[in-house]
KEKE-3310 file (N, C-alpha, C; in steps of 0.2 Angstrom, whole numbers, plus 5000, padded with zeros to 4 digits):
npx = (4912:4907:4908:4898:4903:4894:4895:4886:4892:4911:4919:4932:4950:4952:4941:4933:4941:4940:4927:4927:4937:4930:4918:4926:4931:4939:4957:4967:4967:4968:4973:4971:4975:4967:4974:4984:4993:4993:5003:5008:5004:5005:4997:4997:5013:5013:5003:5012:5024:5018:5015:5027:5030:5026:5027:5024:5012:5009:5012:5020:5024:5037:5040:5037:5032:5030:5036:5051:5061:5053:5053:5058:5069:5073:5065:5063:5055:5042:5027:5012:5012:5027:5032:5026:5034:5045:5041:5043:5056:5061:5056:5063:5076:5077:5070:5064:5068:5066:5064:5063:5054:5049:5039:5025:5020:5003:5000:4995:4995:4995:4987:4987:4971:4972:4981:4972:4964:4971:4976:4966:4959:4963:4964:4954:4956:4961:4955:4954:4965:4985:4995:4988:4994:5004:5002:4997:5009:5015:5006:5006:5017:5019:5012:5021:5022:5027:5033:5033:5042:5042:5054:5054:5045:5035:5024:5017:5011:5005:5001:4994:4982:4966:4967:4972:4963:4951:4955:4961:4971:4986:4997:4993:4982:4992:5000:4992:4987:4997:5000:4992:4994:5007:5000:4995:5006:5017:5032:5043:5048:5042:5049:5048:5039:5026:5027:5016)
npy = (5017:5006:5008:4997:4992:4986:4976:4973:4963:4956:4972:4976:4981:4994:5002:4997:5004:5015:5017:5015:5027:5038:5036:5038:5049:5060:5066:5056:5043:5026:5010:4994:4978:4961:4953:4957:4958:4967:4976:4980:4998:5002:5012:5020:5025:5026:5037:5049:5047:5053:5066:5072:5081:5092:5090:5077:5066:5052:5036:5018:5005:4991:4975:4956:4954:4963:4977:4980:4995:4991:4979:4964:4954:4943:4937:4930:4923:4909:4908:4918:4921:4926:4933:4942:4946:4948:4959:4970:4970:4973:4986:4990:4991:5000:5012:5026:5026:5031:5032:5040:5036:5031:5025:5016:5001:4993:4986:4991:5004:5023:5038:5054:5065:5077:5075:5065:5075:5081:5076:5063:5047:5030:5023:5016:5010:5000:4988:4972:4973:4977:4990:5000:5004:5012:5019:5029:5034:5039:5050:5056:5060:5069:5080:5086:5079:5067:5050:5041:5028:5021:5013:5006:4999:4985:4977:4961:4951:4941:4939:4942:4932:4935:4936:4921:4911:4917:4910:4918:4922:4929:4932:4934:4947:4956:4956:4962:4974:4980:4983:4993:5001:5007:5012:5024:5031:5029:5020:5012:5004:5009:5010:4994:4991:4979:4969:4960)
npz = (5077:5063:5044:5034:5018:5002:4987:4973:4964:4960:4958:4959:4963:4967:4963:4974:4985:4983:4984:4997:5002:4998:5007:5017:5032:5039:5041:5038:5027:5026:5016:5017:5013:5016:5016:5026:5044:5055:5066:5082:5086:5073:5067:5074:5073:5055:5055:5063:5055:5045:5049:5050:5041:5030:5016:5015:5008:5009:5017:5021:5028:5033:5027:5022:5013:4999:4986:4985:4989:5002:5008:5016:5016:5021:5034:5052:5057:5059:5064:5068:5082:5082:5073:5078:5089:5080:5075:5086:5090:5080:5079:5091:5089:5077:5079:5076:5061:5047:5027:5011:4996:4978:4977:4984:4989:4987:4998:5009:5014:5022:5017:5016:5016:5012:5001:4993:4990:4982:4972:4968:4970:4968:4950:4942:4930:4932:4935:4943:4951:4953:4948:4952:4963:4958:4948:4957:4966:4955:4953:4964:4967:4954:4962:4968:4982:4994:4997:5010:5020:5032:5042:5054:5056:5055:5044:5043:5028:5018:5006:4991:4992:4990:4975:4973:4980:4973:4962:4953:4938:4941:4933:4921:4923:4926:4918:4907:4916:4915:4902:4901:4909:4903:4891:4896:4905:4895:4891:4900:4915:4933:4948:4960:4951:4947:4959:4966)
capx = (4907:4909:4901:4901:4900:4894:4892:4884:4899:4917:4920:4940:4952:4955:4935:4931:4946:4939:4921:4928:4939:4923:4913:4927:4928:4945:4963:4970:4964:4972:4973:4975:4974:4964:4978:4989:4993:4997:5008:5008:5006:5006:4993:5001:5018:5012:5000:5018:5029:5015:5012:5032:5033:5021:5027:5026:5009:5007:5016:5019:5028:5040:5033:5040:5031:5032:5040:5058:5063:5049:5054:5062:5067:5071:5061:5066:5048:5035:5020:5010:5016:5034:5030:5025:5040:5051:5042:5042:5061:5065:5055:5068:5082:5074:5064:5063:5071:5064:5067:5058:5053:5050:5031:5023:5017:4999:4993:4996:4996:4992:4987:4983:4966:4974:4984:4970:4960:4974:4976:4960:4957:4964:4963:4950:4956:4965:4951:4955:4972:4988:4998:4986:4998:5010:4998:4995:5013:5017:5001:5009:5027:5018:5009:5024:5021:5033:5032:5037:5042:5043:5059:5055:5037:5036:5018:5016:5008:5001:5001:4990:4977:4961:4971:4974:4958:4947:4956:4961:4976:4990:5000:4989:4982:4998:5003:4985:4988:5005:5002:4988:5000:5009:4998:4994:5010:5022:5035:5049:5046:5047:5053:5045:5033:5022:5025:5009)
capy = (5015:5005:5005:4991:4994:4978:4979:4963:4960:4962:4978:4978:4983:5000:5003:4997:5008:5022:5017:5018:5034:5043:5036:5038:5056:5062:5067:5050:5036:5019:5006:4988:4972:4958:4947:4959:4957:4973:4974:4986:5005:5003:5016:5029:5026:5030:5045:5053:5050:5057:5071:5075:5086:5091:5086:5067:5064:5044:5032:5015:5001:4988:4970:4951:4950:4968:4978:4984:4996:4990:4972:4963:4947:4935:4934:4925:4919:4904:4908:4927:4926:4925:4937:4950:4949:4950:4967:4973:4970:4979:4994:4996:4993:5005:5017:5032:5028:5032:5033:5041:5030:5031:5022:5014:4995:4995:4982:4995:5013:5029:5044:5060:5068:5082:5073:5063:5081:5086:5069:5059:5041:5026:5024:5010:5007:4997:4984:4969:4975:4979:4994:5005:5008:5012:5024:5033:5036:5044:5055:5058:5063:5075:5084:5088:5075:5061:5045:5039:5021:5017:5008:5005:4997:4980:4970:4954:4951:4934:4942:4937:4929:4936:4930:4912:4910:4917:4905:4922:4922:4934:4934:4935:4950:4958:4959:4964:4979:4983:4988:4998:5008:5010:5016:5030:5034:5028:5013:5013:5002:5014:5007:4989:4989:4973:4965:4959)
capz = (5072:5057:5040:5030:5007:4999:4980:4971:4961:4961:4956:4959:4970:4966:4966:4982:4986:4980:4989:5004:5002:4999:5014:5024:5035:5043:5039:5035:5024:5026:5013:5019:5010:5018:5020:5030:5049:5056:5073:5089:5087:5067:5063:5075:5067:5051:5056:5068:5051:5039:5051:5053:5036:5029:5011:5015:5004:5009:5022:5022:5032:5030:5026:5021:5004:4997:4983:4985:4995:5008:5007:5021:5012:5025:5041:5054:5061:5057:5066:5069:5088:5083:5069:5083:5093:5078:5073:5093:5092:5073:5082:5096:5086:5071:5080:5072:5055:5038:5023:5003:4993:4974:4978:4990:4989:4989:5002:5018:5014:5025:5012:5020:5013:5005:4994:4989:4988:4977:4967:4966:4971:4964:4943:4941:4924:4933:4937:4951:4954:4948:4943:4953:4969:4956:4946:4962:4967:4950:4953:4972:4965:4951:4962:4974:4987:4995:4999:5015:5022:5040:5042:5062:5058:5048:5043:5040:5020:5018:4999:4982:4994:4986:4968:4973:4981:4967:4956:4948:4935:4944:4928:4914:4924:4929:4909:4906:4917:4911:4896:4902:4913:4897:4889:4900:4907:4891:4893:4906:4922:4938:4955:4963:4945:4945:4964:4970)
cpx = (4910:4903:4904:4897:4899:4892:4890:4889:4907:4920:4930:4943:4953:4944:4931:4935:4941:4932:4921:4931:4932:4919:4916:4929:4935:4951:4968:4965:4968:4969:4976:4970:4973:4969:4983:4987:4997:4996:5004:5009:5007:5002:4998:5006:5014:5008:5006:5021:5023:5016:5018:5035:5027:5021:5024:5016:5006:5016:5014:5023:5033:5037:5039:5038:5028:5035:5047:5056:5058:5049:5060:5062:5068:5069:5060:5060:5046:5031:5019:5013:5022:5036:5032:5030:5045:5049:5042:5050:5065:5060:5059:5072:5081:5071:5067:5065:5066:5066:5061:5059:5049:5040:5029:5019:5009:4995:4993:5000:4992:4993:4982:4977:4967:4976:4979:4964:4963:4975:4972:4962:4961:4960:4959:4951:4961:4961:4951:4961:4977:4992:4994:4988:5003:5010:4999:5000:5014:5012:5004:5014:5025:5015:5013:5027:5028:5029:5036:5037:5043:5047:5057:5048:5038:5026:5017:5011:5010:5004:4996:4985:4971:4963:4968:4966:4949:4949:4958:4971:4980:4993:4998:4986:4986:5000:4997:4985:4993:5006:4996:4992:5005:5008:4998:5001:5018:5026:5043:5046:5047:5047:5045:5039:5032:5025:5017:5007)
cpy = (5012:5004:5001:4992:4987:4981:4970:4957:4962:4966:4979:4983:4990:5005:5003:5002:5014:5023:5020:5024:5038:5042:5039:5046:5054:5063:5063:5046:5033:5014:4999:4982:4969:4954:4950:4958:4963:4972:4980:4992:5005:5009:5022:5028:5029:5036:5048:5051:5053:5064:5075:5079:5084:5090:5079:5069:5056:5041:5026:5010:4995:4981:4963:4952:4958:4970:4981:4991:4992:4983:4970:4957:4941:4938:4930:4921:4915:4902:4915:4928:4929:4930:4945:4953:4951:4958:4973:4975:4974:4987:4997:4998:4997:5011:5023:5034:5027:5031:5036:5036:5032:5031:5017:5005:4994:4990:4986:5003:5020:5034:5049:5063:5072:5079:5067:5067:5083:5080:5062:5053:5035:5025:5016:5006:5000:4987:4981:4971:4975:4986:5001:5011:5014:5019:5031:5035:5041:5050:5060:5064:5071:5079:5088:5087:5070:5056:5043:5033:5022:5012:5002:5000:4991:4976:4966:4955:4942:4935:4936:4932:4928:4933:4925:4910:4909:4914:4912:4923:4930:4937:4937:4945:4956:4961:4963:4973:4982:4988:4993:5005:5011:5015:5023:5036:5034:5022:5016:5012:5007:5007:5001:4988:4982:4967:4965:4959)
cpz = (5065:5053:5034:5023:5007:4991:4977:4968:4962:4957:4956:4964:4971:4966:4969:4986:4988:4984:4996:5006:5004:5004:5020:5027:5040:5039:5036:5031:5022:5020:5015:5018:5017:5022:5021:5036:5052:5064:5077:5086:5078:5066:5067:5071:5061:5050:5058:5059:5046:5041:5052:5049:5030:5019:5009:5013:5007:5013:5022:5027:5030:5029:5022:5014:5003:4991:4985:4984:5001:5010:5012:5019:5015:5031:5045:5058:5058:5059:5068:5079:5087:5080:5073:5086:5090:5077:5078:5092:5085:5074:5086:5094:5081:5072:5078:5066:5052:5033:5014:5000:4986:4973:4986:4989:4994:4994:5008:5016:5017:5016:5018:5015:5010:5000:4991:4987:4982:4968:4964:4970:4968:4956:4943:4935:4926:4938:4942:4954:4952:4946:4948:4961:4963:4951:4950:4963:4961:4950:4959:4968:4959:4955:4969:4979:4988:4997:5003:5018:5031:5042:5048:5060:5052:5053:5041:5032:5018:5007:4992:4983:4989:4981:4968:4975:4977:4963:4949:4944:4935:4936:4922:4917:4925:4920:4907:4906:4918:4908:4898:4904:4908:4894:4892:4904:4903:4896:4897:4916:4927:4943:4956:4958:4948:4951:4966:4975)
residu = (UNK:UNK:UNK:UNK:UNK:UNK:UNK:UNK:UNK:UNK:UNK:UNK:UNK:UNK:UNK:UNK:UNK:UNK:UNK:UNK:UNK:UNK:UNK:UNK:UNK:UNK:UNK:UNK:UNK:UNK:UNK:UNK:UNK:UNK:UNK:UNK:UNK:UNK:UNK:UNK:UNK:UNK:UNK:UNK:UNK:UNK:UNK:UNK:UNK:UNK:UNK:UNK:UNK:UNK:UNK:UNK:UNK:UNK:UNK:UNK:UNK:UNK:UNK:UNK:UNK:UNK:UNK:UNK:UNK:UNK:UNK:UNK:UNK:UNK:UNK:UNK:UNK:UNK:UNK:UNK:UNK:UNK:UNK:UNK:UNK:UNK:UNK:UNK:UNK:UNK:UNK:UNK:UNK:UNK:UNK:UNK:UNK:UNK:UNK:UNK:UNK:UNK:UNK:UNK:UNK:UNK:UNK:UNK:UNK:UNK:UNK:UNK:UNK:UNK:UNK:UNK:UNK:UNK:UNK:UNK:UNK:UNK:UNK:UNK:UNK:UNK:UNK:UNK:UNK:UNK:UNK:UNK:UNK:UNK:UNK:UNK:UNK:UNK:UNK:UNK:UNK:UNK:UNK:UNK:UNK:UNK:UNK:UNK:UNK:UNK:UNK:UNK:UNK:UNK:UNK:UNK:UNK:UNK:UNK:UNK:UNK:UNK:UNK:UNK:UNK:UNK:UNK:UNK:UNK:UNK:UNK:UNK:UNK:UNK:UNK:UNK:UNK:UNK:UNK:UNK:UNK:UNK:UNK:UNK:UNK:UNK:UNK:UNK:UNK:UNK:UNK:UNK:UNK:UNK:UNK:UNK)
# end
């Protein structure tokens, strides 16, 4: 069954988030950006590493246009078949590595429902997007939690789609919700700040 939210305007990324959080009903809740292309066996992977300590908090995976650590900078494909076979083949050669991670880049992340029992939802003050993976992370890490990468598991990210398409200015927003994150959590960039 699916259920589909529609609201009249755009409310922002981190509010639609939050929409769906609360609809949704089970152990995991997935976050994933429009213009990701996720491979074979991705969601298991990330439920089997969330599930294999019960620290780990949020799991994502690896990806061509990400923030560092999760950033696989060159990729050797130029179309979504070639894509497939390259993420089939860094699962054989990878499978079963990991690694912590500081944050998570928010276009593709597992959160288990406790840790968003224990740490709330995305911060909306964070309007279309922006700063609010990065928010969440610092909320994860103070309450204990880890964050986990999927070394074995890589998804393609089209990336800043919605953006471009809205004819909405990446930049001007990105400083925007900079200094907000500033505000709120003082100044000193943490890890992969301000990738889109």
């Amino acid at each position: 069954p699916v259920v589909i939210l529609t609201n009249p305007e755009n409310r922002g990324f981190p509010a639609a988030c939050n929409q769906g959080i609360a609809a949704a009903r089970g152990e995991f809740v997935v976050l994933l950006n429009n213009d990701a292309v996720v491979t074979d066996a991705w969601l298991e992977q990330l439920i089997a590493l969330a599930e294999s300590d019960p620290a780990i908090g949020m799991t994502g995976p690896m990806s061509n246009y990400a923030s560092p650590p999760q950033l696989v900078a060159e990729v050797p494909y130029a179309d979504l078949p070639e894509m497939h076979r390259f993420a089939a083949r860094r699962r054989e050669e990878h499978r079963g590595r990991w690694f912590l991670a500081p944050k998570l880049s928010g276009f593709c992340v597992l959160i288990k429902r406790r840790t968003l029992d224990a740490v709330g939802g995305l911060d909306e003050r964070f309007g279309l997007g922006f700063f609010d993976d990065d928010d969440l992370a610092l909320r994860v890490a103070r309450a204990g939690l880890k964050a986990a990468v999927a070394f074995d598991l890589f998804i393609h990210h089209f990336g800043s789609r919605t953006f471009i398409g809205a004819a909405i200015d990446a930049a001007a927003l990105l400083a925007g919700y900079g200094e907000r994150f500033e505000r709120k959590w003082g100044p000193g960039p943490p890890q992969g700040r301000g990738v889109m």
